[in-house]
mmCIF file of the N, C-alpha and C atoms, coordinates in Angstrom:
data_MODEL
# 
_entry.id   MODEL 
# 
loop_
_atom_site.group_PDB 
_atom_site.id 
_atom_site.type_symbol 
_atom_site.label_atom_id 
_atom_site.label_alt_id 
_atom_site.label_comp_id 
_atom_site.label_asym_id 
_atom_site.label_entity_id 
_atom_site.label_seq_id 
_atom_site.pdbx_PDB_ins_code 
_atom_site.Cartn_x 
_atom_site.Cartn_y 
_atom_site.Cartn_z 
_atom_site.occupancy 
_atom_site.B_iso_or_equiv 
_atom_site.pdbx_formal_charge 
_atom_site.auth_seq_id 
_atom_site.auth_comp_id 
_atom_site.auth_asym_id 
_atom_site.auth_atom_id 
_atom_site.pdbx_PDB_model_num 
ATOM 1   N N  . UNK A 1 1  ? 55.043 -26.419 -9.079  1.00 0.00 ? 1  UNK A N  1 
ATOM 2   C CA . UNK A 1 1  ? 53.643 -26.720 -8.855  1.00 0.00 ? 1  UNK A CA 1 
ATOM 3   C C  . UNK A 1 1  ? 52.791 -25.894 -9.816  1.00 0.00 ? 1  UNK A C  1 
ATOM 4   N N  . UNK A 1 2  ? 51.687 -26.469 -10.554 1.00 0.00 ? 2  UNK A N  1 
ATOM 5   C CA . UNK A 1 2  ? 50.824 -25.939 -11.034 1.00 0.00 ? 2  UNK A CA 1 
ATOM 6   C C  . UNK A 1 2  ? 49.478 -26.026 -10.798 1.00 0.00 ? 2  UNK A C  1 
ATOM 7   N N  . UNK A 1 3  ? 48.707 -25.179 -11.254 1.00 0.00 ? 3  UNK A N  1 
ATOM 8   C CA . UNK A 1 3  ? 47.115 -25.356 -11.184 1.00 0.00 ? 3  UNK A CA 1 
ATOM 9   C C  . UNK A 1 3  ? 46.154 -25.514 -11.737 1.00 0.00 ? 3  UNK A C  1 
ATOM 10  N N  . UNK A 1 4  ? 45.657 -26.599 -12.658 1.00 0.00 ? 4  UNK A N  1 
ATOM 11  C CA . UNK A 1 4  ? 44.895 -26.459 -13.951 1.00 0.00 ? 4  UNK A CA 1 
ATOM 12  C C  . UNK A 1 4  ? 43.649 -25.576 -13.648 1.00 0.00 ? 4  UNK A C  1 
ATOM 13  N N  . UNK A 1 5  ? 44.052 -24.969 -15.335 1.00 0.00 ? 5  UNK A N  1 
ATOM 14  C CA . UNK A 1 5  ? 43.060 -23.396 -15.502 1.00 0.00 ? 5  UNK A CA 1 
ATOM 15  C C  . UNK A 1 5  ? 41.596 -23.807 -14.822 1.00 0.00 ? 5  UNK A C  1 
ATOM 16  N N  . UNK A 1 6  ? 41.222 -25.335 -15.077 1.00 0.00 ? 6  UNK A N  1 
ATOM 17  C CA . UNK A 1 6  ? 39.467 -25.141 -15.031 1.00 0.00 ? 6  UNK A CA 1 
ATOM 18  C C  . UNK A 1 6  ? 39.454 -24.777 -13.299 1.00 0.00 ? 6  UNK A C  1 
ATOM 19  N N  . UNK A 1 7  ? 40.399 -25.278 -12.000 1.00 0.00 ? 7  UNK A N  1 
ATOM 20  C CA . UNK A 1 7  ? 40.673 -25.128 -10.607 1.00 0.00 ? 7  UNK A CA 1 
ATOM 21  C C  . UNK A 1 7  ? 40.488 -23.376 -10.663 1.00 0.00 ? 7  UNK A C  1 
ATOM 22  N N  . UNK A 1 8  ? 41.019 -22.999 -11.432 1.00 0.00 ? 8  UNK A N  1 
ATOM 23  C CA . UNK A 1 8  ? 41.432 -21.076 -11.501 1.00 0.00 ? 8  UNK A CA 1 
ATOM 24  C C  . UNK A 1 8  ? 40.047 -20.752 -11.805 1.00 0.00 ? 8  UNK A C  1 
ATOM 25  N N  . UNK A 1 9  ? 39.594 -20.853 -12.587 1.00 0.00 ? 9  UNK A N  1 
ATOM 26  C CA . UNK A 1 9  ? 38.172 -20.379 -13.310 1.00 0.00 ? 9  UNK A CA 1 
ATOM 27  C C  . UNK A 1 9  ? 37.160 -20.806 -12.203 1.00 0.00 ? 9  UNK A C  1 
ATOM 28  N N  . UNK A 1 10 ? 37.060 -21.746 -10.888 1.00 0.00 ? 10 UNK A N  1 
ATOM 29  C CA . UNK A 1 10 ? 36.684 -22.142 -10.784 1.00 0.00 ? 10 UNK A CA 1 
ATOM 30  C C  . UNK A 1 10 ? 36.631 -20.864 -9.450  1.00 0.00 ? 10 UNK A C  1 
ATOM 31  N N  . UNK A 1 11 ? 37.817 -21.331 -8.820  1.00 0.00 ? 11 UNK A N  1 
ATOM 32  C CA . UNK A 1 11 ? 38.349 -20.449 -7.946  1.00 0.00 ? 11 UNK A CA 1 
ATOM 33  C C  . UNK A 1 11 ? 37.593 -18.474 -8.249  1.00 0.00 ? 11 UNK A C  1 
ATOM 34  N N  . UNK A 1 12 ? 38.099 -18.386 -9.150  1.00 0.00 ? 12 UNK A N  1 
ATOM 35  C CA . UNK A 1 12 ? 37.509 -16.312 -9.371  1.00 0.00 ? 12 UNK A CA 1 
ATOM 36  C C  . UNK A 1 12 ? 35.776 -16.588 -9.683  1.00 0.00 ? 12 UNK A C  1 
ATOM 37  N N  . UNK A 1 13 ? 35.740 -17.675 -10.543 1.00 0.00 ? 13 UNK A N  1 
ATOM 38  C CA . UNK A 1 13 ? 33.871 -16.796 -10.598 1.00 0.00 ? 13 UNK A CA 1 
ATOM 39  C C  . UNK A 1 13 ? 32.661 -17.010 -9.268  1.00 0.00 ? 13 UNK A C  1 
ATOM 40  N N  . UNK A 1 14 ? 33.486 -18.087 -8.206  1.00 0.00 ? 14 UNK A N  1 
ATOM 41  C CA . UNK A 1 14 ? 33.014 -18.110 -7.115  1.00 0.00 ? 14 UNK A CA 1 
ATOM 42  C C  . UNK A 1 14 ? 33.315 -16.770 -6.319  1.00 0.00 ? 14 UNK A C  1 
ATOM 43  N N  . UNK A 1 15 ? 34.570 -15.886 -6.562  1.00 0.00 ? 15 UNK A N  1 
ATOM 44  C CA . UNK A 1 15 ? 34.608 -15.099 -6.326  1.00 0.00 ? 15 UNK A CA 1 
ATOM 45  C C  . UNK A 1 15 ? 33.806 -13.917 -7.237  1.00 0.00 ? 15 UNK A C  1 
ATOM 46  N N  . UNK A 1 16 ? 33.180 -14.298 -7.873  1.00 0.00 ? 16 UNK A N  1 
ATOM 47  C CA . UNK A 1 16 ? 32.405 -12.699 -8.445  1.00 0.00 ? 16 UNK A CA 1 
ATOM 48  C C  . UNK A 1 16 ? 32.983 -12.662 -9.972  1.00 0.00 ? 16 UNK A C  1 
ATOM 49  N N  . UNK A 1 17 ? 34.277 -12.917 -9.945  1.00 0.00 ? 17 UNK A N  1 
ATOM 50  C CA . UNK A 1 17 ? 35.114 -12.605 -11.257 1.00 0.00 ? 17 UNK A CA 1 
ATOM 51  C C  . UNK A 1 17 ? 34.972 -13.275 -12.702 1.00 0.00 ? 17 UNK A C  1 
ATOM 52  N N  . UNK A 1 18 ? 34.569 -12.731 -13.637 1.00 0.00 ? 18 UNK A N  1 
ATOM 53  C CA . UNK A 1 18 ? 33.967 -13.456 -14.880 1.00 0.00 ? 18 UNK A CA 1 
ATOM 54  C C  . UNK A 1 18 ? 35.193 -13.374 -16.226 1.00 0.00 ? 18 UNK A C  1 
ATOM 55  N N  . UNK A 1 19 ? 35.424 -14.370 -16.907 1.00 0.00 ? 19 UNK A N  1 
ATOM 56  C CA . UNK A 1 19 ? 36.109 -14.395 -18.285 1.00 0.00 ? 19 UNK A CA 1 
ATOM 57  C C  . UNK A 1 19 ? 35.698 -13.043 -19.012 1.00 0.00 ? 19 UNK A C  1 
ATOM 58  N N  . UNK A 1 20 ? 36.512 -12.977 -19.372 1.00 0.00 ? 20 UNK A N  1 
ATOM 59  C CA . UNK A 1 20 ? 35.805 -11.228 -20.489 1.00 0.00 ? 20 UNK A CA 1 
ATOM 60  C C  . UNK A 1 20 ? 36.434 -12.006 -21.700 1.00 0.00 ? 20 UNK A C  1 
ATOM 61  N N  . UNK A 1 21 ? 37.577 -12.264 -21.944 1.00 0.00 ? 21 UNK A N  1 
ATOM 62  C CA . UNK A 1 21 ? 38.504 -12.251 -23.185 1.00 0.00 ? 21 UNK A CA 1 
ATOM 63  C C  . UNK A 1 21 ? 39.643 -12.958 -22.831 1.00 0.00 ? 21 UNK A C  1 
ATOM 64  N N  . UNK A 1 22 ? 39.986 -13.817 -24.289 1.00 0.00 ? 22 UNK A N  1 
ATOM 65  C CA . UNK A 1 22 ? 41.311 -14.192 -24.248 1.00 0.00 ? 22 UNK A CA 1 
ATOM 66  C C  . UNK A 1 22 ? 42.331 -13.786 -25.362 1.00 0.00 ? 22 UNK A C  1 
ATOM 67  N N  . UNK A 1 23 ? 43.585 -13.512 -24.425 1.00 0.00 ? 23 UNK A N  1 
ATOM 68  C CA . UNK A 1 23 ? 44.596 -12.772 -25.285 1.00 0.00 ? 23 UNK A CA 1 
ATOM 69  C C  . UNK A 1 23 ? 45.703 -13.844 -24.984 1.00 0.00 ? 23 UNK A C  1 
ATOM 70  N N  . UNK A 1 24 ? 45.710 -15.045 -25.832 1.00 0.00 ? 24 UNK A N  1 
ATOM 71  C CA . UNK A 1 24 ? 46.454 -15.698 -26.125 1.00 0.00 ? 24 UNK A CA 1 
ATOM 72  C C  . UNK A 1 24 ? 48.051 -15.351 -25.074 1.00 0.00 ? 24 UNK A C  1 
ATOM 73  N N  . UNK A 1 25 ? 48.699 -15.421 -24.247 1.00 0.00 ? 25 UNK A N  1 
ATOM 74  C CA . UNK A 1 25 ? 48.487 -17.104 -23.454 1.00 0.00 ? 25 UNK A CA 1 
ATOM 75  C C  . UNK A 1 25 ? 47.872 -16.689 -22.014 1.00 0.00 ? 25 UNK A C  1 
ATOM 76  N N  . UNK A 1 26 ? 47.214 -15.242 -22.191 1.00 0.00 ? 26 UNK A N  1 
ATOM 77  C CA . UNK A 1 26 ? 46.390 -15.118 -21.061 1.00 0.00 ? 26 UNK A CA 1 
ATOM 78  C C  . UNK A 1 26 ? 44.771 -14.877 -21.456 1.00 0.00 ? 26 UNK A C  1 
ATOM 79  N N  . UNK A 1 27 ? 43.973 -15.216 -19.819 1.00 0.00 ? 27 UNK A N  1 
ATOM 80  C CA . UNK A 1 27 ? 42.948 -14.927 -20.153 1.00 0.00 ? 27 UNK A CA 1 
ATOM 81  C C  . UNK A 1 27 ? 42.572 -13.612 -18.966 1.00 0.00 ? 27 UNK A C  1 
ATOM 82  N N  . UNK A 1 28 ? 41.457 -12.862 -19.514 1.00 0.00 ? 28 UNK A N  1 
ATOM 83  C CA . UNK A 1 28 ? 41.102 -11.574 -19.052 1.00 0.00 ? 28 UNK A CA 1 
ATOM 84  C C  . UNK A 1 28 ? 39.960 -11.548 -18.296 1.00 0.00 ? 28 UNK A C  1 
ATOM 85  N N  . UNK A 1 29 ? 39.612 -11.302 -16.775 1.00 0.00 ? 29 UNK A N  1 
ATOM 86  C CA . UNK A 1 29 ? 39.421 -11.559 -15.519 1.00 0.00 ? 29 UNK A CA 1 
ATOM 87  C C  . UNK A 1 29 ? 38.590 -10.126 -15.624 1.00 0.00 ? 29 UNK A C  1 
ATOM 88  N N  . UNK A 1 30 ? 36.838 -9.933  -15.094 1.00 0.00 ? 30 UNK A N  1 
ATOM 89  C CA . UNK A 1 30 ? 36.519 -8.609  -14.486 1.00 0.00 ? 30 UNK A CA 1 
ATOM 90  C C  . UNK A 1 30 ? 35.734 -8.762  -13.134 1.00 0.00 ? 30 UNK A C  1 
ATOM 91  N N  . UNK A 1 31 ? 35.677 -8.083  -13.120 1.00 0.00 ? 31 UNK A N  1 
ATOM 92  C CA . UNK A 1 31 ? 34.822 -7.997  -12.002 1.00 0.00 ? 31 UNK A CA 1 
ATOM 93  C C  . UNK A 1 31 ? 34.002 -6.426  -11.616 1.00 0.00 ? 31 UNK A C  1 
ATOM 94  N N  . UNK A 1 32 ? 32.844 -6.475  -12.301 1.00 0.00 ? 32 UNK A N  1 
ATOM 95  C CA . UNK A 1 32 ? 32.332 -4.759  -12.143 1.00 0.00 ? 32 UNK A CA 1 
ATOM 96  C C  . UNK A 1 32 ? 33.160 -3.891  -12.450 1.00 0.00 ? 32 UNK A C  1 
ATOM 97  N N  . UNK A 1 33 ? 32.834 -2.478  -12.554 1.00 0.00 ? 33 UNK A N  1 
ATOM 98  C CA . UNK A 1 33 ? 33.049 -1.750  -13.422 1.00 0.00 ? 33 UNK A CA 1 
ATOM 99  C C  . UNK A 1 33 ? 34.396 -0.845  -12.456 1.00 0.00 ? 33 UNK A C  1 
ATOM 100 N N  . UNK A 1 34 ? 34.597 -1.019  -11.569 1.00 0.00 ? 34 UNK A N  1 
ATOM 101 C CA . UNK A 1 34 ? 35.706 -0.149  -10.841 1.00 0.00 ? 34 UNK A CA 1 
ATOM 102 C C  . UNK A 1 34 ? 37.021 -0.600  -10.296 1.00 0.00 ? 34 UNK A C  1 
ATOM 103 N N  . UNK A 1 35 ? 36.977 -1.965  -10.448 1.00 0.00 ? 35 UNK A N  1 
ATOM 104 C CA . UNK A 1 35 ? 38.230 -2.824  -10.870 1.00 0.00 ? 35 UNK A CA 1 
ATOM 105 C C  . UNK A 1 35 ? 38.506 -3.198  -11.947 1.00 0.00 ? 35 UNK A C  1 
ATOM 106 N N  . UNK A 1 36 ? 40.688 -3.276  -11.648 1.00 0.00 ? 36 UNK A N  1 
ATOM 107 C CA . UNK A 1 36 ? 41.115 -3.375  -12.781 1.00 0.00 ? 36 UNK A CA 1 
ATOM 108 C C  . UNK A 1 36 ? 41.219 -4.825  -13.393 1.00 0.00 ? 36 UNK A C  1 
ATOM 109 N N  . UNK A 1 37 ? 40.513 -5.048  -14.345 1.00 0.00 ? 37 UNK A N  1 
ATOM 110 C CA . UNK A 1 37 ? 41.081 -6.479  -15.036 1.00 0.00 ? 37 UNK A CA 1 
ATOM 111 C C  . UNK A 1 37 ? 42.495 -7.283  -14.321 1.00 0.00 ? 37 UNK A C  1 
ATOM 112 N N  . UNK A 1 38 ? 42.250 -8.284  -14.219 1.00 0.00 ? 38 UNK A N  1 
ATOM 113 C CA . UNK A 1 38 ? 42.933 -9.236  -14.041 1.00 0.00 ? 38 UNK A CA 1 
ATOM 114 C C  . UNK A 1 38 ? 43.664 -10.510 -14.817 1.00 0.00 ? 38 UNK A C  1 
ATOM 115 N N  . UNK A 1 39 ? 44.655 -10.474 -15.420 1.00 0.00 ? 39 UNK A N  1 
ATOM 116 C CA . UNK A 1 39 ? 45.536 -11.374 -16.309 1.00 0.00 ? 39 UNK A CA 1 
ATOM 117 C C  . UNK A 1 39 ? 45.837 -12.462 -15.947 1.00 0.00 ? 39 UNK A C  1 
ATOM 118 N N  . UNK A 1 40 ? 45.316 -13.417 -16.587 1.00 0.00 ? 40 UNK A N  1 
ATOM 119 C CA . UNK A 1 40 ? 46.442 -14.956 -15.969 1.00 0.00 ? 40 UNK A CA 1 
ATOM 120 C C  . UNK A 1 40 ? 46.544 -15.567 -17.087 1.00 0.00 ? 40 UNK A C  1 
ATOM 121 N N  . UNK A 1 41 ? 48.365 -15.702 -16.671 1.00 0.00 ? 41 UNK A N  1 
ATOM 122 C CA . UNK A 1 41 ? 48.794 -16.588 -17.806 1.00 0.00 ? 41 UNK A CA 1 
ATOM 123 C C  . UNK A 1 41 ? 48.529 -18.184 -17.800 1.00 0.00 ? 41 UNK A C  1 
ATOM 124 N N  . UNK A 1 42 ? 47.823 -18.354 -18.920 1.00 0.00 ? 42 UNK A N  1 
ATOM 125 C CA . UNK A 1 42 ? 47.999 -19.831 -18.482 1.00 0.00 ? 42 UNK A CA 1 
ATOM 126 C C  . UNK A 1 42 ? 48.526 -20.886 -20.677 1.00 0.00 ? 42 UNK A C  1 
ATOM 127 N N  . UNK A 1 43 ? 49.574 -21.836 -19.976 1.00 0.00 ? 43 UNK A N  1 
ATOM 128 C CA . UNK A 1 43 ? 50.317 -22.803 -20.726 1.00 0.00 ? 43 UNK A CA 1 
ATOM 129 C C  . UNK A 1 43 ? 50.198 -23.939 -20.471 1.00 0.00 ? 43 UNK A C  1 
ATOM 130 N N  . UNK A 1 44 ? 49.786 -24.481 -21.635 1.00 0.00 ? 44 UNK A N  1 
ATOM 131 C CA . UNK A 1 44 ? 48.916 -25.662 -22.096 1.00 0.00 ? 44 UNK A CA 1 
ATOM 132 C C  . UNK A 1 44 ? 48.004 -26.298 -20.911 1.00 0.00 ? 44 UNK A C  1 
ATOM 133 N N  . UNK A 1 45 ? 47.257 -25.288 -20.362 1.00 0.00 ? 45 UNK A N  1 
ATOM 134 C CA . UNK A 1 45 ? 45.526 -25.498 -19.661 1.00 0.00 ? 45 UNK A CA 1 
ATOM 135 C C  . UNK A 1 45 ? 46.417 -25.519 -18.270 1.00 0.00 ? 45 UNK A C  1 
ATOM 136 N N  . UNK A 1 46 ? 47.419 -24.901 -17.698 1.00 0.00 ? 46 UNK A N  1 
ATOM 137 C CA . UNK A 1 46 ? 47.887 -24.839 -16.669 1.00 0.00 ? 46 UNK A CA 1 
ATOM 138 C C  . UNK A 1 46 ? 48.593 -23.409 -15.717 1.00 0.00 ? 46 UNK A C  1 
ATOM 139 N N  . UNK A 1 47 ? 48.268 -23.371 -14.945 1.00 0.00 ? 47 UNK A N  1 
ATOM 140 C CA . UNK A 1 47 ? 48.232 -22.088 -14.465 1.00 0.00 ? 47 UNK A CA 1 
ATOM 141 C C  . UNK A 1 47 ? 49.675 -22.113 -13.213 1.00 0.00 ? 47 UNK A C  1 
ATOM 142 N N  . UNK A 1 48 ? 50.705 -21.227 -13.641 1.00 0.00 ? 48 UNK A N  1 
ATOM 143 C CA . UNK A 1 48 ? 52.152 -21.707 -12.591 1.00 0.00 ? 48 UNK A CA 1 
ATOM 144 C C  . UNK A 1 48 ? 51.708 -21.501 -11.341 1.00 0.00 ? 48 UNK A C  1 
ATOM 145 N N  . UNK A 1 49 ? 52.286 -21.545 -10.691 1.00 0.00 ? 49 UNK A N  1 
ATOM 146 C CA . UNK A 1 49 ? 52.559 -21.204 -9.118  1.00 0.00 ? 49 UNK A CA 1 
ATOM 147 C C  . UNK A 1 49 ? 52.324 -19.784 -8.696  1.00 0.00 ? 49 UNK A C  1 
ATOM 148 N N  . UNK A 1 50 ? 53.070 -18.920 -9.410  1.00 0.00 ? 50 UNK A N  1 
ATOM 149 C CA . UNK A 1 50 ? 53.359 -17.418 -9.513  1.00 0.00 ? 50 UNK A CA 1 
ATOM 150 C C  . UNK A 1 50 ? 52.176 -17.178 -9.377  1.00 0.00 ? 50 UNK A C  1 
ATOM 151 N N  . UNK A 1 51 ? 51.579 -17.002 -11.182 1.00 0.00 ? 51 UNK A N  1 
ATOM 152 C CA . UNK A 1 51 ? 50.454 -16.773 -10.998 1.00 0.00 ? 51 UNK A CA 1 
ATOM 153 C C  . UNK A 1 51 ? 49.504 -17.145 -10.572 1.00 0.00 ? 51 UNK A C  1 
ATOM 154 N N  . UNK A 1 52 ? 48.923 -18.281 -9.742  1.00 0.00 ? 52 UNK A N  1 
ATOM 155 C CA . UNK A 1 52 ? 48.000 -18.509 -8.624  1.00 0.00 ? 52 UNK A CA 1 
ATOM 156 C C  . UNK A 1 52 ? 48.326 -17.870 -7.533  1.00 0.00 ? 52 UNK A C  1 
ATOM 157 N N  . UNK A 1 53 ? 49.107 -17.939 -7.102  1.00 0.00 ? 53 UNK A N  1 
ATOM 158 C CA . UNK A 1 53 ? 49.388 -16.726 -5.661  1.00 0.00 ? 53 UNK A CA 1 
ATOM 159 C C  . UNK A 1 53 ? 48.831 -15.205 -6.066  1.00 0.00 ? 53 UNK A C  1 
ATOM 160 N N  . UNK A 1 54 ? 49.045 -14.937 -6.903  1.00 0.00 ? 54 UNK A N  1 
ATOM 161 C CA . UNK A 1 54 ? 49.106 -13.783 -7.585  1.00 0.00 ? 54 UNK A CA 1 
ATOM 162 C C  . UNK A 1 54 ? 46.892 -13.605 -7.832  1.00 0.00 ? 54 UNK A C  1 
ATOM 163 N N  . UNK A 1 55 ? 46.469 -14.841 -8.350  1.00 0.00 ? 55 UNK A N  1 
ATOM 164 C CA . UNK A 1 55 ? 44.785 -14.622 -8.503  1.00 0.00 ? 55 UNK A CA 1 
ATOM 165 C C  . UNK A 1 55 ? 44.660 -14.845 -7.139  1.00 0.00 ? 55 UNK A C  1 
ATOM 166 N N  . UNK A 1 56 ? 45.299 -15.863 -5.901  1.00 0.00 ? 56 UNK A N  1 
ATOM 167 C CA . UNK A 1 56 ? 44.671 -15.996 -4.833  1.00 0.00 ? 56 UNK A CA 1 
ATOM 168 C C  . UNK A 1 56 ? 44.690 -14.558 -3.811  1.00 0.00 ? 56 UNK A C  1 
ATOM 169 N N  . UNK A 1 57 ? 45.719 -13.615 -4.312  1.00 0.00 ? 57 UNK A N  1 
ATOM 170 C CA . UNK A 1 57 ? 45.587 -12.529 -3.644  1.00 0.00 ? 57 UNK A CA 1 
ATOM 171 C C  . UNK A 1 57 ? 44.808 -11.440 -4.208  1.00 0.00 ? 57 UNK A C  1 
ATOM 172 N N  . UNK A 1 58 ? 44.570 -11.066 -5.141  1.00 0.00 ? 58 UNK A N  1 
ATOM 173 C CA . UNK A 1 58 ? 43.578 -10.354 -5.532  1.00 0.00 ? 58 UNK A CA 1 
ATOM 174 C C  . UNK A 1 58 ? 42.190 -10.461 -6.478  1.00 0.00 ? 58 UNK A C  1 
ATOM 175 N N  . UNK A 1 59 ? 41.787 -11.868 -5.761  1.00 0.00 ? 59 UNK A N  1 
ATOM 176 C CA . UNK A 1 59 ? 40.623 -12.324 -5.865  1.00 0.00 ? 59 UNK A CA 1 
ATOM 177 C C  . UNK A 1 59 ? 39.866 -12.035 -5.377  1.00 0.00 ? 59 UNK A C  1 
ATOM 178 N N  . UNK A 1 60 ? 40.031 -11.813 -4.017  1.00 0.00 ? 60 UNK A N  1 
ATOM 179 C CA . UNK A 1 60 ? 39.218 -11.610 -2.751  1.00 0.00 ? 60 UNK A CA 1 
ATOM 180 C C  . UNK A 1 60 ? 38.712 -10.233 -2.662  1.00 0.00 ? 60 UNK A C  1 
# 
């Protein structure tokens, strides 16, 4: 199962969390200044399984 990236992007900045940067095949996740960046890999505009569990838990 996968999750296309625009669902992901869609998913964190409702949560607060904004694009900073992309480092090729991830993109770079902040959120204010006292959390740590957040990585998601995503291949060809699709985001695995893994890593959606992985943004759905420390999104919040």
């Amino acid at each position: 199962m996968t999750v296309s990236f625009e669902v992901a992007l869609r998913y964190l900045e409702e949560r607060g969390w904004r694009l900073q940067r992309i480092w090729k095949p991830y993109r770079v996740f902040v959120r204010g200044k006292e959390e740590l960046p957040l990585l998601v890999e995503v291949q060809r505009g699709q985001v695995d399984r893994k890593a959606w569990e992985i943004i759905k838990k420390h999104a919040e």
